[in-house]
C-alpha positions in Angstrom: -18.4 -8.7 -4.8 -14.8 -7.9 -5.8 -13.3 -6.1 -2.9 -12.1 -3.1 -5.6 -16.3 -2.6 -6.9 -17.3 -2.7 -2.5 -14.1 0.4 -2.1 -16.0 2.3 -5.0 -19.3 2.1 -3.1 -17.9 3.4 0.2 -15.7 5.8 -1.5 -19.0 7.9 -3.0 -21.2 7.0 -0.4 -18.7 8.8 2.1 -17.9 11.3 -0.5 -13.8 10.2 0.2 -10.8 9.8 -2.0 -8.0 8.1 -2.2 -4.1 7.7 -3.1 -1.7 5.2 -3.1 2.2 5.3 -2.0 3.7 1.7 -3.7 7.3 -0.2 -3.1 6.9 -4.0 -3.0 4.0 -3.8 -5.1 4.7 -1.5 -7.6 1.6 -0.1 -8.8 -0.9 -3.2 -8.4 -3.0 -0.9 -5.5 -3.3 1.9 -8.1 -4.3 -0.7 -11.0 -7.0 -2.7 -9.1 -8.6 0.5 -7.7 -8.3 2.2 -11.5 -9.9 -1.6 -13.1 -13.3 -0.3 -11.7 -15.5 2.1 -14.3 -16.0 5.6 -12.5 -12.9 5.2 -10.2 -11.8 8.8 -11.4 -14.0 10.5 -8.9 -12.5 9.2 -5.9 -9.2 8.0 -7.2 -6.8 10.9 -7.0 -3.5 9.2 -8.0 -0.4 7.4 -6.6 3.1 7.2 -6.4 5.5 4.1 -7.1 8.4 4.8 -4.8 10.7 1.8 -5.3 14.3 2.9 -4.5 14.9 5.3 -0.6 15.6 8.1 -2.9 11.9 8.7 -4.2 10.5 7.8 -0.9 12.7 10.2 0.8 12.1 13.6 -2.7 8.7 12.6 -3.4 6.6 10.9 -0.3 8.6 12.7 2.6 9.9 9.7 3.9 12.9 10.7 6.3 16.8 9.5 6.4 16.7 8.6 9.6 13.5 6.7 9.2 15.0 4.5 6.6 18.1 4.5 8.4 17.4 3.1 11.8 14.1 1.3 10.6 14.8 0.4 6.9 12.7 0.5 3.8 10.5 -2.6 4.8 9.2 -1.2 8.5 6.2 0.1 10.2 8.0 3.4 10.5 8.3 3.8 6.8 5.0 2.6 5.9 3.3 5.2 8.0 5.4 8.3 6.8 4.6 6.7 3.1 0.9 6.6 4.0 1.0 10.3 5.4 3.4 11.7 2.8 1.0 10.8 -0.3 -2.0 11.8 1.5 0.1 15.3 1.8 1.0 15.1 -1.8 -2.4 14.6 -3.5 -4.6 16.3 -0.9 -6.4 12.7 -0.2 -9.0 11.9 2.3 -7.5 8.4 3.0 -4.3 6.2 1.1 -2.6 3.1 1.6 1.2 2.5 1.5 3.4 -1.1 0.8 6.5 -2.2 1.6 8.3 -5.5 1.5 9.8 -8.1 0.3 8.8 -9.9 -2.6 11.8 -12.0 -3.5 12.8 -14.2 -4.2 15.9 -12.6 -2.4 16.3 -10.0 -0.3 15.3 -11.6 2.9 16.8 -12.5 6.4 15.8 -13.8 9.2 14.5 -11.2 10.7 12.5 -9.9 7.4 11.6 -12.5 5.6 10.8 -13.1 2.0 7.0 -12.3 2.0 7.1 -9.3 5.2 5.3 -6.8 4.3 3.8 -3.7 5.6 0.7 -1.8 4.6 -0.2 1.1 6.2 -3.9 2.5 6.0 -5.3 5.9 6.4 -8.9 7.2 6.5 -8.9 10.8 7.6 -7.1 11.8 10.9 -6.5 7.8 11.4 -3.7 5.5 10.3 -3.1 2.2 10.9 0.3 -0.1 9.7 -0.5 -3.7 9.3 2.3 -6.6 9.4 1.9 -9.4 7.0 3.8 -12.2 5.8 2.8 -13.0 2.4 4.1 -16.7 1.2 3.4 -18.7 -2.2 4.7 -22.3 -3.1 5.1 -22.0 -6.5 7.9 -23.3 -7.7 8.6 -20.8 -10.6 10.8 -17.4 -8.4 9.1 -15.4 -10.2 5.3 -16.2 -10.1 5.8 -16.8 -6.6 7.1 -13.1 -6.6 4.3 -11.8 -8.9 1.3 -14.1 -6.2 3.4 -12.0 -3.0 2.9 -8.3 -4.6 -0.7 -9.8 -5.5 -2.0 -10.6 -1.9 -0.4 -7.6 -0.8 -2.2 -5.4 -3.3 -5.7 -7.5 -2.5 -5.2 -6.9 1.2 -4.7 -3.4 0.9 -7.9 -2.9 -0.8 -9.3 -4.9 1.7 -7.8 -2.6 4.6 -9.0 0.1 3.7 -12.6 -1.1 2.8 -13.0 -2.4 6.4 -11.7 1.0 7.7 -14.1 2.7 5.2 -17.2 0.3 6.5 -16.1 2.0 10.4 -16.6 5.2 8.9 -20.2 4.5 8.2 
């Protein structure tokens, strides 16, 4: 079963919904949650927060966060996760942010880190990943990165979901 039609299930059997706070993967959460028939009763909304300063107006994100910890850190994916829950008055979200590529990478944060942080009521959990593809086209192996990082996600926040239960 596609991991987006198993979220829908938990979502009304638990009587939750959700948001999403997006940077590295620019709306792909909101889009494969929205693909599924009936997702507007649990689906609230979500927030593309690309550049600091939208992070920062819209999602609550601090200076100092971004500052010490920068835009791709565990720090910043929690305050996204908790700052879109604020905003839509959600019972759980997820948050991304990384690095797609094909630059923008360093040795310490690679092209591919990404963090995704998961909330389901009072909990929330940030997740580290490093997302690779071999293609040899920059750009579809951008595009596969943002992809895995959407799918995983979902599939974050389903397992959380299934502890609810």
């Amino acid at each position: 079963m596609k991991v987006e039609f198993e979220l829908k299930e938990l979502m009304e059997k638990l009587g939750l919904t959700v948001s999403t706070a997006e940077s590295c993967t620019g709306g792909l959460v909101a889009a494969r949650i929205v693909n599924v028939p009936g997702s507007s009763s649990y689906f609230m909304g979500g927030v593309v927060a690309y550049d600091n300063r939208v992070k920062m107006k819209v999602l609550g994100v601090r200076a100092e966060t971004l500052l010490k910890f920068g835009a791709v850190s565990q720090e910043t994916a929690r305050e996204m996760v908790l700052g879109v829950k604020e905003l839509t008055g959600t019972d759980c979200a997820v948050s991304t942010t990384g690095i797609a590529g094909p630059s923008g990478g360093s040795p310490e944060k690679p092209v591919g880190l990404t963090f995704i942080g998961v909330s389901v009521k009072d909990r929330v959990e940030v997740f580290k990943f490093i997302f690779e593809d071999k293609h040899p086209d920059p750009v579809k192996r951008r595009n596969a990165i943002r992809r895995k990082a959407a799918k995983k996600a979902i599939q974050l926040l389903t397992k959380m979901l299934k502890e609810e239960l």
